[in-house]
C-alpha positions in Angstrom: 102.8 -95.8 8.9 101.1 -93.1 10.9 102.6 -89.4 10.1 101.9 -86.2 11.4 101.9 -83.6 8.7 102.1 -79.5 8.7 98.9 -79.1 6.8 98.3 -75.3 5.7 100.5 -74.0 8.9 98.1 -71.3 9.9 98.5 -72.9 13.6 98.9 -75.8 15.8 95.5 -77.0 14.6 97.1 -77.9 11.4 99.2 -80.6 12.3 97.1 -83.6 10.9 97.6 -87.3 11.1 97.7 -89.6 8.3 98.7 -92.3 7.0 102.3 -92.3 4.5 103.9 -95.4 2.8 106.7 -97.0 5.1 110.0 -95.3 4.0 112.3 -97.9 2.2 116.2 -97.6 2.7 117.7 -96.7 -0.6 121.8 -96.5 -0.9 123.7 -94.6 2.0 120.1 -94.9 3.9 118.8 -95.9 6.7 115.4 -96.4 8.0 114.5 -95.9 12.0 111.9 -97.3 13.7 110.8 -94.1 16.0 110.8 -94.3 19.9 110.9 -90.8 21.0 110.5 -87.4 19.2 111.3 -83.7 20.7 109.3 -81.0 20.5 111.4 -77.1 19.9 110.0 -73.7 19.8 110.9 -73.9 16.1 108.1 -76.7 15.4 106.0 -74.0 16.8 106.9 -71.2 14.5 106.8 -73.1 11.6 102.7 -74.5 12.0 102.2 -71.1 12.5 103.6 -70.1 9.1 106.4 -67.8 11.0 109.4 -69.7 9.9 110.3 -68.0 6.8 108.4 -69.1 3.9 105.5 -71.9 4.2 107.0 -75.3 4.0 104.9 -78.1 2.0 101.5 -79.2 3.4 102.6 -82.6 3.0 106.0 -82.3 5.3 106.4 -84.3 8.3 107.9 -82.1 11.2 109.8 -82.0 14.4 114.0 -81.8 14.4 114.9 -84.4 16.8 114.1 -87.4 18.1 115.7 -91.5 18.6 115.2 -94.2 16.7 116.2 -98.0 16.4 117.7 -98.9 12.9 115.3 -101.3 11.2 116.7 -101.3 7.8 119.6 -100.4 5.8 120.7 -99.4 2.1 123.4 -100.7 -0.1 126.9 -99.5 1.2 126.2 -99.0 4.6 128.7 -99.2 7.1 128.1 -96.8 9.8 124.9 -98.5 11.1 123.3 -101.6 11.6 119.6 -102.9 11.9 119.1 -102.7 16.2 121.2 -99.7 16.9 119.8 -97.0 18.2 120.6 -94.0 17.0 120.5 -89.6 16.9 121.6 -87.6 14.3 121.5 -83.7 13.5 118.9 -82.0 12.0 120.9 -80.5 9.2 121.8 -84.1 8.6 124.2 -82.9 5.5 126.4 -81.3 8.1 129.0 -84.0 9.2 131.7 -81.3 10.2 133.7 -77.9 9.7 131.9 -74.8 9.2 128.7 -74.2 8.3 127.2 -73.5 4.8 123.5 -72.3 3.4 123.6 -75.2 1.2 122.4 -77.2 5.1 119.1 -75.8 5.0 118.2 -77.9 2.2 118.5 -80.7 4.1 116.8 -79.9 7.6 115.2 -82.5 9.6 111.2 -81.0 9.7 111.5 -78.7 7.1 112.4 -79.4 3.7 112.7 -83.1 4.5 110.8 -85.3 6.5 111.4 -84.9 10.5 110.9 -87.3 13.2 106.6 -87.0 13.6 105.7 -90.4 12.7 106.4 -94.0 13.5 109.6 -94.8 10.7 111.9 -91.9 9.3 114.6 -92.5 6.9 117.5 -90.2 6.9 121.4 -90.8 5.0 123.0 -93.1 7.3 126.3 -91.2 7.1 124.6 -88.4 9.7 123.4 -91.1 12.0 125.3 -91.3 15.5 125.2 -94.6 17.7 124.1 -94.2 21.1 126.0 -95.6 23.6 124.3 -98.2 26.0 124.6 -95.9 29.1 122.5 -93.5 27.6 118.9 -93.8 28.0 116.5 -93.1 25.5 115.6 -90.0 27.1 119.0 -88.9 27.4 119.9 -89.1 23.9 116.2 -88.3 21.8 116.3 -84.8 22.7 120.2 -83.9 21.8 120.0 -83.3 17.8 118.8 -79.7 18.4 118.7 -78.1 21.6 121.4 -79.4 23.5 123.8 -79.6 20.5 123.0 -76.2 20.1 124.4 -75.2 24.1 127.2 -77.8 22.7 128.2 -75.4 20.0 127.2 -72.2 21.5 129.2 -73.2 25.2 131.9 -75.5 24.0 132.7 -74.4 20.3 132.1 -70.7 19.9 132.3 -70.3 23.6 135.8 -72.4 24.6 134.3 -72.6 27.6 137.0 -73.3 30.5 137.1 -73.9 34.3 135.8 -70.2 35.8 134.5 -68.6 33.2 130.8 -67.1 34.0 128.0 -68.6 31.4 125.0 -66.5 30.8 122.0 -68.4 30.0 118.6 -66.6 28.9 115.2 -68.5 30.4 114.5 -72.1 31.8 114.2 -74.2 28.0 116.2 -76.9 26.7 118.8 -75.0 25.5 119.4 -73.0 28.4 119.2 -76.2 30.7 121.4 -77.9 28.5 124.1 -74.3 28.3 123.8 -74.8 32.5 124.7 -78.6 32.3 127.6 -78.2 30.0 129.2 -75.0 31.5 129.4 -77.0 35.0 130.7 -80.2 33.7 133.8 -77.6 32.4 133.9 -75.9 35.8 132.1 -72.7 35.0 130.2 -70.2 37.0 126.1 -70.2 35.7 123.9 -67.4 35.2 120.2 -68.2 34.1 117.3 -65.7 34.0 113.3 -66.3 33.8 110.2 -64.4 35.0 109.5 -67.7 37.3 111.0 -68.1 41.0 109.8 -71.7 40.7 111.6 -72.4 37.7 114.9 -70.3 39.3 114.9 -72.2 42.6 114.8 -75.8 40.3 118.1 -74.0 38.3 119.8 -73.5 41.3 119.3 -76.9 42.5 121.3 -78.0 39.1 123.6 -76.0 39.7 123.2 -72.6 38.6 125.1 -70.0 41.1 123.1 -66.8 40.0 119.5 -66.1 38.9 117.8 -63.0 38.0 114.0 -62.5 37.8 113.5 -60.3 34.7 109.9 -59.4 35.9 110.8 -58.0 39.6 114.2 -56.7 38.1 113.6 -55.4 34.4 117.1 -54.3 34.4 118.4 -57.7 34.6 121.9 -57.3 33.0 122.4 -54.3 36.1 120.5 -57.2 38.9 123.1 -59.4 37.3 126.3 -57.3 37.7 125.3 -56.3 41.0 125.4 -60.1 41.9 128.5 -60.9 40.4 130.3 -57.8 42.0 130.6 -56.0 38.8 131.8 -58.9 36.7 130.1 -59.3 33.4 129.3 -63.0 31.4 132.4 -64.3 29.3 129.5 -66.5 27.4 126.1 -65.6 26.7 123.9 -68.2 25.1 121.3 -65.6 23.4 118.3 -67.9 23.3 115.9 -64.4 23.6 115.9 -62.6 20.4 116.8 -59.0 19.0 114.6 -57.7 22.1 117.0 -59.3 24.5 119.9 -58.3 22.9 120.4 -55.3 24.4 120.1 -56.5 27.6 122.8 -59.1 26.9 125.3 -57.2 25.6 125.1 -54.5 28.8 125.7 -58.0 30.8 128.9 -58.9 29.1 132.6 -58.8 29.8 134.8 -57.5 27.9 136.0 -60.3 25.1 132.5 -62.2 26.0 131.2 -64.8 23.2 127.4 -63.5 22.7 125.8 -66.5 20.4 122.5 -66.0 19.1 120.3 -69.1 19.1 117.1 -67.7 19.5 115.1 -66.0 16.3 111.8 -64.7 18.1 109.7 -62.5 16.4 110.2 -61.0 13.6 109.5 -57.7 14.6 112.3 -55.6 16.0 114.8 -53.0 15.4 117.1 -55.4 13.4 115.0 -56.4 10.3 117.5 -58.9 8.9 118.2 -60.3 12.8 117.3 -63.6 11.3 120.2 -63.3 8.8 122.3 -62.9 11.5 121.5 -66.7 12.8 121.0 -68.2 9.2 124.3 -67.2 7.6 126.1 -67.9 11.2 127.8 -64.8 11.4 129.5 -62.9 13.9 128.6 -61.7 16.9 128.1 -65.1 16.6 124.8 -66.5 15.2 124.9 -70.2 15.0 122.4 -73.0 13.7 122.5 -76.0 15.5 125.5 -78.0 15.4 127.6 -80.9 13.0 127.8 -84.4 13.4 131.2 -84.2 14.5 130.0 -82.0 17.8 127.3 -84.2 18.1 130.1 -87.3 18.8 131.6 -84.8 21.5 128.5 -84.5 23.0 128.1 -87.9 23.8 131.3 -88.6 25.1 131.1 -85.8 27.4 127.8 -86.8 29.0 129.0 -89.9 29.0 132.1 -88.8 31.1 130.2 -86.2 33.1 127.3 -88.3 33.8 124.8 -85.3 32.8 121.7 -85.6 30.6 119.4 -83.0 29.2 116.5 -82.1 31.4 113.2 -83.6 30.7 109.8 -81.8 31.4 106.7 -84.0 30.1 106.5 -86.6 27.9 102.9 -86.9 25.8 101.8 -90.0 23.6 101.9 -89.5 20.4 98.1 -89.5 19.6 98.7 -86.2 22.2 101.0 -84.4 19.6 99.0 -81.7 19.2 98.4 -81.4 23.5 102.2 -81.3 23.7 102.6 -78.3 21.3 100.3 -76.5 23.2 102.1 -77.1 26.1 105.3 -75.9 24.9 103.7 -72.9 23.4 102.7 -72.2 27.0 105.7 -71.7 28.5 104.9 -73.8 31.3 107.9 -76.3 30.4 111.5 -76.2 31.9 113.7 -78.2 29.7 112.5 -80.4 27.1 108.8 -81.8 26.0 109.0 -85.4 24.3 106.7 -87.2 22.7 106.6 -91.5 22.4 106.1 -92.6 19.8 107.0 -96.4 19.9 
């Protein structure tokens, strides 16, 4: 099959294509035939050698993506060959809370990701997609929109009124928007683009803030909202924003720290903050479990996650550089079959 691999991850010139035996199902496994794969600001960081330590040159990348079940091991229930299927990128994490032991099983990082034509993964992570749900719907849910998920629903407990702070126009901020107004919630989404805050008010969002004509956002914000401050903030900016977001926020708000950013900063060990999920509330991705109550709420809600561009897969490297830009709003895909 054709594969992308990280190479020596000194940038997004070191994703090369190549050529890797067909994976074949063993026990509990399943192989998927790949249609669609999603590109995350995390794929970035990791080519550029930025996502903790260097992963193997050899590792084939990307988080997310859909697939149609071609094969199947010994003792496999959950799946069967045609289904198509998601499933979480920590795909040992089928539900509860998390634990460190995930990361040794991450889609993209220390096992093979969704960046070539077959991936296998353990069947028991894998999550059927219903037939209402387009391909495009449902390939780019396994990070950024379970991550809303767990940041809105879960650490949030979202309910009807509640005011939603999202941080910038990517997929996890269009996804936070999406989910907040399927539960009735009041949407605040920031960016340095009025293009890109008209398009968030046309889903739905019911304040915007340009952080480039207002630098004090979290004041431009409170002066909308008549003094009220965000009862859930989906931190999706780094330490740098976190400032920022915590001068915008009510009293008892759920902050949630999604986004790791530079390294640089006044908090050294921000990244610990995020990798051992810890309160204020730093969370990675989501479980298998919230990824089943994901898909029954869009498919109740009739919401999907917003797509920007979709690139072929010979353009992999074209599509990186695209998200790298910043130009996107909501997600970059790439087909693959």
């Amino acid at each position: 099959m054709k594969a992308y691999v990280l190479g020596t991850q000194e940038g997004i010139s070191s994703l090369t294509l190549t050529e890797r035996p067909d994976p074949v199902a063993g026990p509990g496994e399943a192989v998927l035939k790949v249609r669609l794969a999603c590109l995350n600001n995390r794929d970035i960081q990791i080519l550029e050698g930025r996502y903790g330590a260097k992963k193997a040159e050899d590792r084939i990348p990307l988080a997310e993506g859909l697939g149609e079940v071609v094969s199947v091991g010994d003792g496999v229930t959950q799946v069967a060959v045609g289904d198509r299927a998601v499933c979480p990128h920590f795909v040992a994490w089928h539900d509860g809370p998390f634990d460190m032991s995930y990361f040794g099983k991450d889609l993209g990082t220390f096992t093979d990701g969704w960046a070539a034509e077959y991936i296998k993964v353990p069947a028991g992570a894998l999550v059927k997609v219903p037939a209402s749900l387009s391909d495009e719907a449902a390939a780019p849910l396994a990070a950024a929109t379970l991550t809303a998920w767990h940041a809105v629903s879960v650490i949030g407990e979202v309910k009807a009124g509640d005011l939603v702070l999202a941080l910038g126009t990517g997929g996890v901020s269009m996804a936070a928007l999406q989910i907040a107004k399927a539960n009735g919630a009041f949407v605040a989404i920031t960016s340095s683009s009025d293009e890109k805050l008209e398009e968030a008010r046309k889903m739905g969002a019911d304040y915007t803030v340009n952080y480039r004509t207002s630098p004090d956002w979290a004041a431009e914000l409170l002066k909308q909202t008549g003094g009220r401050g965000a009862d859930i903030i989906a931190e999706t900016g780094g330490q740098h924003t976190l400032p920022m977001s915590i001068n915008a926020a009510a009293c008892n708000a759920r902050v949630v720290l999604i986004g790791v950013g530079s390294a640089d900063g006044p908090l050294p060990n921000y990244g610990g903050i995020i990798g051992k999920n810890l309160v204020i509330k730093g969370i990675a991705s989501g479980s298998r479990g919230m990824l089943v109550n994901l898909l029954r709420a869009m498919e109740a809600n009739d919401f999907a996650p917003v797509v920007d561009k979709t690139f072929a897969f010979d353009e992999m490297a074209q599509a990186l550089d695209y998200l790298k830009s910043g130009n996107h709003q909501g997600k970059v895909l790439v087909k693959v079959s």
